[in-house]
N, C-alpha and C positions, 0 to 999 in steps of 0.2 A: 361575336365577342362575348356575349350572354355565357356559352356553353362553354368557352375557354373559363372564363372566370368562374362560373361552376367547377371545371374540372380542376382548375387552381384551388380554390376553396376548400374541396371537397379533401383534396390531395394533404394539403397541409392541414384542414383536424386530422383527419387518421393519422400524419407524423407526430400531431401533439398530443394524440391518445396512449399513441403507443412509446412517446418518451415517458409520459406518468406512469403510464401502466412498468413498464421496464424499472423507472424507481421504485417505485411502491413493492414493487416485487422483490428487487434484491433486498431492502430495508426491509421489511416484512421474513424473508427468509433468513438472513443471518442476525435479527433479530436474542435469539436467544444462546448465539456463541458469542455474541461482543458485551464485556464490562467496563465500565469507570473503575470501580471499586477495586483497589489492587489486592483488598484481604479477601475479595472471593475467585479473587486468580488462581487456578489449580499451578502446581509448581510442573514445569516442562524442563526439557534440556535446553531449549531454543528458543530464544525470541529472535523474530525478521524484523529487524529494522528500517522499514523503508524509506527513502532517497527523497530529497526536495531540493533546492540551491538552500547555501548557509546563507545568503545575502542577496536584499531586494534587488531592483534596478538602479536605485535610488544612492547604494551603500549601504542603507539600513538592513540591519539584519534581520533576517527572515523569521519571524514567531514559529511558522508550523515548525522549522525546524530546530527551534530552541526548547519548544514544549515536546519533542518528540523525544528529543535526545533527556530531555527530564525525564520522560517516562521510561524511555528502557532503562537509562540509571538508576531508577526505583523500583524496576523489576529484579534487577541484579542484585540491588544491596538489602532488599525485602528478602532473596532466598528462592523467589519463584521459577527464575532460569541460571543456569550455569552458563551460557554461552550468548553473545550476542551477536547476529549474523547481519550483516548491513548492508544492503542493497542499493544500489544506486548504479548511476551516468557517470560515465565515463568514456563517452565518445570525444569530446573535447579537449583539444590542448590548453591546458590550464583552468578546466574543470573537471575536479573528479569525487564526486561525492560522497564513493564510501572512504575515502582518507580522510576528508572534512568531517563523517560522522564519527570514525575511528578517533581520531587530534580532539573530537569535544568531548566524547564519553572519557578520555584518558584525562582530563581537564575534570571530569566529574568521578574522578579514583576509580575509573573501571581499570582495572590490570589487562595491558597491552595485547595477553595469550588468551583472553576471552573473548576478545573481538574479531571475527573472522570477516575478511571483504567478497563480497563478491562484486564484482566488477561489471558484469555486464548486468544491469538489472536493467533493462532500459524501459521497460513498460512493467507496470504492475504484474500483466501476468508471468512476464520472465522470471520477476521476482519470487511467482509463488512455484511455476513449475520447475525454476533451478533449486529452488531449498528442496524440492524432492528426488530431482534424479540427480544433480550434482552433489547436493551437499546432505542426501543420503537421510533426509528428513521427511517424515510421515506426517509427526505430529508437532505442532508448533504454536505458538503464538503471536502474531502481528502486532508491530505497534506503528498505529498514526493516528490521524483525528480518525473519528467515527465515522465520517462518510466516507472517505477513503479506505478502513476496514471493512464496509461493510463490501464493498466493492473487492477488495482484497478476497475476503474471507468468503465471498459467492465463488471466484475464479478456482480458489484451491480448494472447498467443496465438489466444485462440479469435476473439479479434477483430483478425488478420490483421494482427496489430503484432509486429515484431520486436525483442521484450522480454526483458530480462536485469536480474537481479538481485545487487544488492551486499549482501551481509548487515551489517546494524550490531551489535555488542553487542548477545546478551540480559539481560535481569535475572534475578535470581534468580529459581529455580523456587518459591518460596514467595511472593515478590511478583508473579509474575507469572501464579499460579493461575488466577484473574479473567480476566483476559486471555485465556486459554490456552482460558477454557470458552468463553468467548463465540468464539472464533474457529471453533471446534467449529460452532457452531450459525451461525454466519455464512457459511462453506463449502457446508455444507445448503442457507440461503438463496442463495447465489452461482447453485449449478443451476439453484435457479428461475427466478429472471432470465434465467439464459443460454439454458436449452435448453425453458423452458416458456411464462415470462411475456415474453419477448424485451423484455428493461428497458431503455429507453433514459436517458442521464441527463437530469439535472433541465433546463439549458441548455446550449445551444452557444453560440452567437454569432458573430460576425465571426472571421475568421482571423488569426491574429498570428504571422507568421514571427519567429521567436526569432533573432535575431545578424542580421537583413536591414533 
Protein backbone atom coordinates (compact mmCIF):
# COMPACT_ATOMS: atom_id res chain seq x y z
CA UNK A 1 0.00 0.00 0.00
CA UNK A 2 3.03 2.17 1.14
CA UNK A 3 4.57 2.15 -2.54
CA UNK A 4 1.12 2.57 -4.31
CA UNK A 5 0.69 5.78 -2.25
CA UNK A 6 4.17 6.70 -3.16
CA UNK A 7 3.73 6.16 -6.63
CA UNK A 8 0.27 8.12 -6.28
CA UNK A 9 2.03 10.98 -4.56
CA UNK A 10 4.88 11.21 -6.52
CA UNK A 11 2.60 11.10 -9.77
CA UNK A 12 0.31 13.99 -8.98
CA UNK A 13 3.44 16.63 -7.88
CA UNK A 14 4.91 16.19 -11.13
CA UNK A 15 1.06 16.96 -12.71
CA UNK A 16 1.03 20.03 -10.42
CA UNK A 17 4.54 21.04 -11.50
CA UNK A 18 4.10 20.88 -14.80
CA UNK A 19 0.52 22.70 -14.70
CA UNK A 20 2.53 25.75 -13.06
CA UNK A 21 5.36 25.37 -14.96
CA UNK A 22 2.93 25.30 -18.50
CA UNK A 23 1.26 28.63 -16.87
CA UNK A 24 4.04 30.46 -15.94
CA UNK A 25 5.49 29.74 -19.30
CA UNK A 26 2.78 30.96 -21.67
CA UNK A 27 2.19 34.25 -19.33
CA UNK A 28 5.79 34.87 -19.22
CA UNK A 29 6.08 34.30 -23.07
CA UNK A 30 3.23 36.48 -24.55
CA UNK A 31 3.94 38.72 -22.00
CA UNK A 32 5.12 41.44 -24.06
CA UNK A 33 2.64 41.10 -27.22
CA UNK A 34 -0.59 41.72 -24.82
CA UNK A 35 -1.82 45.53 -23.67
CA UNK A 36 -4.65 47.13 -21.61
CA UNK A 37 -3.86 50.43 -23.01
CA UNK A 38 -5.67 50.94 -26.20
CA UNK A 39 -3.30 54.22 -27.11
CA UNK A 40 -0.43 51.83 -27.42
CA UNK A 41 -2.30 49.51 -29.85
CA UNK A 42 -0.34 49.48 -33.16
CA UNK A 43 -3.22 49.94 -35.77
CA UNK A 44 -3.82 46.35 -37.78
CA UNK A 45 -6.45 45.38 -40.42
CA UNK A 46 -7.95 42.86 -38.00
CA UNK A 47 -9.02 42.16 -34.60
CA UNK A 48 -10.28 38.37 -33.75
CA UNK A 49 -12.92 38.53 -31.73
CA UNK A 50 -13.28 35.58 -29.69
CA UNK A 51 -16.42 33.66 -28.70
CA UNK A 52 -17.95 32.99 -25.10
CA UNK A 53 -22.04 32.42 -24.50
CA UNK A 54 -23.78 36.10 -24.39
CA UNK A 55 -25.80 34.67 -21.30
CA UNK A 56 -24.97 32.96 -17.87
CA UNK A 57 -27.03 29.76 -16.90
CA UNK A 58 -28.84 31.85 -14.75
CA UNK A 59 -30.29 34.32 -17.65
CA UNK A 60 -27.88 36.87 -16.42
CA UNK A 61 -25.81 38.12 -18.95
CA UNK A 62 -22.35 37.08 -19.40
CA UNK A 63 -19.68 40.12 -18.34
CA UNK A 64 -16.67 38.41 -20.31
CA UNK A 65 -18.77 38.89 -23.03
CA UNK A 66 -20.13 42.26 -22.57
CA UNK A 67 -16.55 43.61 -21.67
CA UNK A 68 -15.23 41.99 -24.86
CA UNK A 69 -17.65 43.25 -27.19
CA UNK A 70 -16.64 46.89 -25.49
CA UNK A 71 -13.33 46.31 -26.27
CA UNK A 72 -13.26 45.46 -29.92
CA UNK A 73 -15.95 48.39 -30.15
CA UNK A 74 -12.99 50.60 -28.98
CA UNK A 75 -10.80 49.12 -31.12
CA UNK A 76 -12.73 50.07 -34.19
CA UNK A 77 -14.05 53.45 -33.25
CA UNK A 78 -10.26 54.33 -31.79
CA UNK A 79 -8.95 53.70 -35.59
CA UNK A 80 -6.73 50.68 -34.61
CA UNK A 81 -8.48 48.00 -36.83
CA UNK A 82 -10.76 48.17 -39.95
CA UNK A 83 -12.23 44.81 -39.65
CA UNK A 84 -13.67 42.86 -36.92
CA UNK A 85 -13.48 39.03 -37.31
CA UNK A 86 -15.53 37.04 -34.58
CA UNK A 87 -15.09 33.65 -33.82
CA UNK A 88 -17.09 31.66 -32.08
CA UNK A 89 -19.60 28.14 -31.56
CA UNK A 90 -21.92 27.25 -33.53
CA UNK A 91 -22.39 23.79 -33.20
CA UNK A 92 -25.73 24.16 -31.44
CA UNK A 93 -29.28 24.72 -32.54
CA UNK A 94 -30.07 27.86 -31.14
CA UNK A 95 -26.65 28.81 -30.10
CA UNK A 96 -24.54 30.66 -32.41
CA UNK A 97 -22.06 32.98 -31.21
CA UNK A 98 -20.60 34.81 -33.91
CA UNK A 99 -24.32 36.35 -34.74
CA UNK A 100 -24.67 37.26 -31.01
CA UNK A 101 -21.17 39.05 -31.25
CA UNK A 102 -22.07 40.49 -34.64
CA UNK A 103 -26.27 41.73 -33.08
CA UNK A 104 -23.97 43.40 -30.00
CA UNK A 105 -21.14 45.23 -31.77
CA UNK A 106 -23.93 46.53 -34.50
CA UNK A 107 -25.85 47.73 -31.16
CA UNK A 108 -22.43 49.38 -30.40
CA UNK A 109 -22.43 51.49 -34.07
CA UNK A 110 -20.04 49.00 -35.53
CA UNK A 111 -21.30 48.95 -39.37
CA UNK A 112 -22.65 45.57 -40.37
CA UNK A 113 -19.62 45.08 -43.45
CA UNK A 114 -17.04 45.25 -40.84
CA UNK A 115 -17.96 42.34 -39.14
CA UNK A 116 -16.95 39.24 -40.55
CA UNK A 117 -18.22 35.60 -38.75
CA UNK A 118 -16.43 32.78 -38.77
CA UNK A 119 -18.46 30.16 -37.70
CA UNK A 120 -16.48 27.41 -36.78
CA UNK A 121 -14.25 28.78 -34.06
CA UNK A 122 -14.85 26.00 -31.82
CA UNK A 123 -11.67 25.88 -29.70
CA UNK A 124 -9.41 28.72 -29.31
CA UNK A 125 -6.86 27.25 -31.51
CA UNK A 126 -9.39 26.99 -34.55
CA UNK A 127 -9.92 30.53 -33.91
CA UNK A 128 -6.34 31.53 -34.31
CA UNK A 129 -5.33 28.91 -37.27
CA UNK A 130 -8.63 29.84 -39.23
CA UNK A 131 -7.86 33.72 -39.26
CA UNK A 132 -4.64 32.53 -40.93
CA UNK A 133 -5.39 30.14 -43.55
CA UNK A 134 -9.11 31.00 -43.97
CA UNK A 135 -9.32 34.35 -43.53
CA UNK A 136 -6.01 35.00 -45.09
CA UNK A 137 -4.54 36.85 -41.90
CA UNK A 138 -0.85 36.78 -40.69
CA UNK A 139 -1.07 39.67 -38.69
CA UNK A 140 -3.77 40.39 -36.03
CA UNK A 141 -4.87 41.31 -32.90
CA UNK A 142 -7.05 39.33 -30.27
CA UNK A 143 -9.51 40.55 -28.10
CA UNK A 144 -10.55 38.77 -24.72
CA UNK A 145 -9.58 39.05 -21.01
CA UNK A 146 -5.90 38.57 -20.61
CA UNK A 147 -5.62 35.09 -19.62
CA UNK A 148 -7.49 33.88 -22.42
CA UNK A 149 -4.94 36.02 -24.86
CA UNK A 150 -2.33 34.99 -23.35
CA UNK A 151 -3.38 31.52 -24.32
CA UNK A 152 -4.65 32.75 -27.58
CA UNK A 153 -1.69 34.74 -28.50
CA UNK A 154 0.94 31.46 -27.37
CA UNK A 155 -1.27 29.14 -30.10
CA UNK A 156 -0.96 31.64 -33.06
CA UNK A 157 2.73 32.42 -32.12
CA UNK A 158 3.76 28.99 -32.21
CA UNK A 159 1.89 28.76 -35.23
CA UNK A 160 3.91 31.38 -37.17
CA UNK A 161 1.21 34.17 -36.86
CA UNK A 162 1.99 37.51 -35.85
CA UNK A 163 -0.46 37.84 -32.92
CA UNK A 164 -1.13 40.58 -30.46
CA UNK A 165 -3.34 40.91 -27.87
CA UNK A 166 -5.95 43.60 -26.68
CA UNK A 167 -6.99 42.85 -23.04
CA UNK A 168 -10.84 43.49 -22.40
CA UNK A 169 -12.08 44.12 -18.73
CA UNK A 170 -11.98 41.26 -16.31
CA UNK A 171 -14.73 40.29 -13.91
CA UNK A 172 -14.50 40.00 -10.55
CA UNK A 173 -12.11 37.56 -9.07
CA UNK A 174 -15.09 35.71 -7.38
CA UNK A 175 -17.19 35.51 -10.41
CA UNK A 176 -14.73 34.56 -12.33
CA UNK A 177 -13.20 31.60 -10.10
CA UNK A 178 -14.84 28.99 -12.63
CA UNK A 179 -13.18 30.56 -15.30
CA UNK A 180 -9.86 30.92 -13.87
CA UNK A 181 -9.81 26.99 -13.00
CA UNK A 182 -10.82 25.69 -16.17
CA UNK A 183 -8.27 27.92 -18.01
CA UNK A 184 -5.62 26.27 -15.72
CA UNK A 185 -6.37 23.01 -17.09
CA UNK A 186 -7.03 24.25 -20.70
CA UNK A 187 -3.34 25.56 -20.97
CA UNK A 188 -2.25 21.83 -19.91
CA UNK A 189 -4.54 20.71 -22.64
CA UNK A 190 -3.03 23.60 -25.14
CA UNK A 191 0.59 21.63 -24.92
CA UNK A 192 -0.87 18.59 -25.95
CA UNK A 193 -2.15 19.73 -29.04
CA UNK A 194 0.54 21.70 -29.80
CA UNK A 195 3.71 19.92 -29.09
CA UNK A 196 2.37 16.17 -28.66
CA UNK A 197 -1.04 15.49 -30.41
CA UNK A 198 -0.24 18.12 -33.31
CA UNK A 199 -4.30 19.16 -33.18
CA UNK A 200 -5.41 20.49 -36.30
CA UNK A 201 -8.80 22.28 -36.25
CA UNK A 202 -12.16 20.83 -36.79
CA UNK A 203 -12.51 22.73 -40.59
CA UNK A 204 -10.80 25.01 -42.85
CA UNK A 205 -12.39 25.55 -45.92
CA UNK A 206 -12.25 28.00 -48.84
CA UNK A 207 -10.20 31.25 -48.28
CA UNK A 208 -11.96 34.53 -47.58
CA UNK A 209 -9.94 37.54 -48.03
CA UNK A 210 -11.37 39.93 -45.42
CA UNK A 211 -11.92 43.94 -47.07
CA UNK A 212 -10.94 42.24 -50.96
Amino acid sequence: MKKWFYISFSFIAILFVLVFYFNHIVASKTQPYLQSNIEQVEPVKVAVLLGTSQFLSNGQKNQYFEFRMNAAADLYNSGKVQYILVSGDNRKKNYNEPVAMQNALIKRCIPEEKVVLDYAGFRTLDSMVRAKEVFGQKRFVVVSQKFHNERAVFIARKKGIEAYGYNAKDVEVRAGFKTRVREVLARTKMMLDLYVLRTQPHFLGEEVKIGE
